[in-house]
N, C-alpha and C positions, 0 to 999 in steps of 0.2 A: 128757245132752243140754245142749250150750250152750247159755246166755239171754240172750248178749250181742249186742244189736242192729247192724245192718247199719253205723250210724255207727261205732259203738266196732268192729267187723272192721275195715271202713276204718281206722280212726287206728291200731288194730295191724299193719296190713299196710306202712300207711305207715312208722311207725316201724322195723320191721325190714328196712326195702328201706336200702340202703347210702348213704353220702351222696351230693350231685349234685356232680361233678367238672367243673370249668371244661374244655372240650377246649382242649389246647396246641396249638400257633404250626404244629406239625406236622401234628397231626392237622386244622386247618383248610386250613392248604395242600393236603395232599394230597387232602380232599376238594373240591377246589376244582378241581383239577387232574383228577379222574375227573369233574367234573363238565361239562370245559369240553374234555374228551380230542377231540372230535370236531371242535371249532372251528378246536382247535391243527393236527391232522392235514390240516385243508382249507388251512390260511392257510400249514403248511408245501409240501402240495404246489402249490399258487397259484406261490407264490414259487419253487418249483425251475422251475416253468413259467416263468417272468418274469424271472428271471436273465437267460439270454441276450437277452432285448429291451434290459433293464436297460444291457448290456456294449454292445450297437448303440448304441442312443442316447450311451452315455456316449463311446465313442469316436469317434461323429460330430465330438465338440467337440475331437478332436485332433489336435496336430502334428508329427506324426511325422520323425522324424530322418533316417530311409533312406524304403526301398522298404517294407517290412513295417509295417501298421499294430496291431501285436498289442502294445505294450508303451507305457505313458501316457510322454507327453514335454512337451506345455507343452497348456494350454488357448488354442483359436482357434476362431473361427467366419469360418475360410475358407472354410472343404466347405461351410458351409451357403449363402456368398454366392455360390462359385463352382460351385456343385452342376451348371447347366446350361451350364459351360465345357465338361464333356467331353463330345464328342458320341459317343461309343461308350457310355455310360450312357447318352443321350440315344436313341438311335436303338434300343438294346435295351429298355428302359422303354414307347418309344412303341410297339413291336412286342409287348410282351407284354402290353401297357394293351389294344392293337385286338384281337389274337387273342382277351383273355377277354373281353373285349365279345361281341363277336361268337358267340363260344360261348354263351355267360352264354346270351344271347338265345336262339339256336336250343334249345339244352338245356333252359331252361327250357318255352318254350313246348312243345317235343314231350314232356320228361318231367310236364309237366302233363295235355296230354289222355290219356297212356298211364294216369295213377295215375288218371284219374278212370275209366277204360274197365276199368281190375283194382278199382278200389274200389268201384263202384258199379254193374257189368253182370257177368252171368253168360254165359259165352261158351265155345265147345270151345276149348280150347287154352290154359285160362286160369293151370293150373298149368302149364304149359310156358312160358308164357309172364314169369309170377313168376321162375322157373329164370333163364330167359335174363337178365333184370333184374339180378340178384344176381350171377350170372356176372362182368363187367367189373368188382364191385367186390371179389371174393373172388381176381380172377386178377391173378399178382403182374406189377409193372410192366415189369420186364423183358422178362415174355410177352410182353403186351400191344403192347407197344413192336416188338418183333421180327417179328409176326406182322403189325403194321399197314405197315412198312418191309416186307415180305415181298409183302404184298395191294397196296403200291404201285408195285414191282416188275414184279409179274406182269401189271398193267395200263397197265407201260410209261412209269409217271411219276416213274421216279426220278431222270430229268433237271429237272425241277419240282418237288423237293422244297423249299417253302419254307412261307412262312404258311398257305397254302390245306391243305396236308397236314395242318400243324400246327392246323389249326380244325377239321379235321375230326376228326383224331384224337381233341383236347381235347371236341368234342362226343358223342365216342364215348362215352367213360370220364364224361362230366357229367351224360349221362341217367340213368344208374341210381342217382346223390346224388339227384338233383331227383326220380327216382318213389319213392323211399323217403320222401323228407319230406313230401311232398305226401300220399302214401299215405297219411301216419303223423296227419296233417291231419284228412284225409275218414274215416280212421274215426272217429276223436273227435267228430266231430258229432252235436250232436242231432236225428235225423230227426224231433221231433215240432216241432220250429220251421218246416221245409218244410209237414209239411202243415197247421199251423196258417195258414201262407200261402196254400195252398191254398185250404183251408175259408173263406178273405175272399176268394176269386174272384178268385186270383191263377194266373195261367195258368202253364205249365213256363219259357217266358223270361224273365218276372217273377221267378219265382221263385228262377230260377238268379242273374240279373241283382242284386236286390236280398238276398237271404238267402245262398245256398249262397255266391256268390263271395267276398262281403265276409268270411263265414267262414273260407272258404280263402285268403284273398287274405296272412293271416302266415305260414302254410306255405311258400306261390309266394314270396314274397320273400326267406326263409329258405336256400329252397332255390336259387335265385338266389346268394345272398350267398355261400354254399357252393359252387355252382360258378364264381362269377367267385375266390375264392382259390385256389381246386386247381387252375383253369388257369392263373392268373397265379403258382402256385409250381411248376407241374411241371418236372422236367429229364429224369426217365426218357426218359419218354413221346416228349416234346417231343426228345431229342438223337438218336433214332434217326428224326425222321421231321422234321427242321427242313434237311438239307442244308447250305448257308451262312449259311443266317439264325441269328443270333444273338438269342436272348431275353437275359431278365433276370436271371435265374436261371442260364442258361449263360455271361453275361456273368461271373457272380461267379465259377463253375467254374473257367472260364479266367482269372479275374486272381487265384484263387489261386496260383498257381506264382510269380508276377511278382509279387504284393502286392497286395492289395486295399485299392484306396485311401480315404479318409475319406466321400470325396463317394458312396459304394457306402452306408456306413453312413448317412448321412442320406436317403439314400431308402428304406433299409429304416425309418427313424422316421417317415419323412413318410405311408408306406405302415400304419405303426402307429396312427399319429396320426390317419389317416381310420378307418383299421376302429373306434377304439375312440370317434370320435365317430359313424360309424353305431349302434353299440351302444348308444353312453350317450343319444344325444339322443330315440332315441321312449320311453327309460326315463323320462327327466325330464318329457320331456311329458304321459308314463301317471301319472306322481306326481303334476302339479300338477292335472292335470284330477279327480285323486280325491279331491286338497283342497280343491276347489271346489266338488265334488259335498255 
């Protein structure tokens, strides 16, 4: 039997373990690189995302030789000074800016009381009704489009095909973005905050009023924000049920064949430049308020 104490094991075990080798220039890179794999994957597909914004903006600032704005020829900022010289941007711009207004508003509000009536009431009809919901966003546009053009038809308005069609249809297809998010909202909540409001002899429109809306209330704007972009980028939808009217988006259609000119590209930036200060600015204010806190 052994008599060699627990110290002296130690220092024998020590002693035959191999020397400590410095890891090389390699092997720190590449663990560096599994370590950071997830970062790089996000920041490259960010970026394949962002390219094309990148190409808009960058050739807002040019000055194209011919008809075709696709190839860099001198840095100008005329498009950006004579952006509202042409009024064929202008009048399709204004037309696709009022249509998703206008949608925005009805979509939201009706796809909010719907998600609040599937999320929070138990009703016959209520998986049928989910069904129907999902329907307009699983059915491809083309459908969509052809069957709305088809339903205006047959109700004798295909001489009036213009914004009106075109609002309606845009609110067709924007209800079921706005009861999804909303949806996706009101279950997340915690129902023991209602009835803690409750229990302080807070009645049902108190309740709703100061607790359940303010909770919902980034849902409802989310999903707002979501359908004023889908109606202000649709062409499908929008080219089988627009007639002569011209949107924004069909504007570009048709001046691709003819060139689409620079002042096209500065309002796709101008159009960039507000979504991504909606985005940024209640981030900044969520930061400062939590540094203050």
């Amino acid at each position: 039997m052994s008599t060699m104490t627990i110290d002296e094991r130690r220092a024998q075990a020590l002693a035959e373990m191999p020397p400590y080798r410095e890891p090389g220039v390699f092997s720190r890179g590449s663990r560096w690189v599994r370590s950071h794999i997830i970062q790089f994957c996000a920041a490259g597909a960010l970026l394949f995302m962002f390219i094309p914004v990148f190409v808009v903006v960058l050739f807002s600032f040019n000055l194209p030789t011919g008809k075709y704005n696709y190839v860099w020829n001198q840095f100008s900022t005329s498009a950006w000074v004579n952006v509202w010289s042409d009024t064929e941007i202008t009048n399709s711009l204004t037309i696709s800016i009022e249509v998703a207004l206008i949608s925005t508003i009805v979509a939201t509000v009706l796809g909010t009381l719907i998600a609040f009536a599937i999320g929070r009431h138990n009703f016959r009809g209520r998986g049928g009704t989910n069904l129907l919901i999902f329907m307009p966003m699983a059915t491809p546009e083309v459908v969509m489009g052809s069957s709305l053009l088809t339903l205006f038809v047959l109700a004798q308005q295909e001489g009036s095909l213009g914004r009106i069609t075109i609002t309606i249809a845009h609110i067709m297809f924007s209800i079921s973005f706005v009861v999804v998010t909303v949806k996706a909202r009101i279950a997340g909540l915690d129902s023991r905050l209602e009835q803690a409001a409750m229990d302080l002899y807070a009645d049902e429109k108190t309740t709703f009023a100061k607790v359940t809306f303010p909770l919902v209330l980034p849902g409802i704007v989310a999903a707002a924000m979501l359908a004023f972009s889908l109606s202000f980028d649709d062409f499908v939808i929008t080219n089988f049920t627009s007639g002569q009217t011209v949107t924004f988006p069909m504007y570009i259609w048709g001046a691709a064949g003819r060139g689409i000119p620079p002042e096209a590209n500065v309002v796709g930036a101008i159009m960039f430049g507000l979504a991504l200060v909606v985005v940024l600015v209640p981030e900044i204010i969520r930061g400062v308020r939590k540094s203050r806190a």
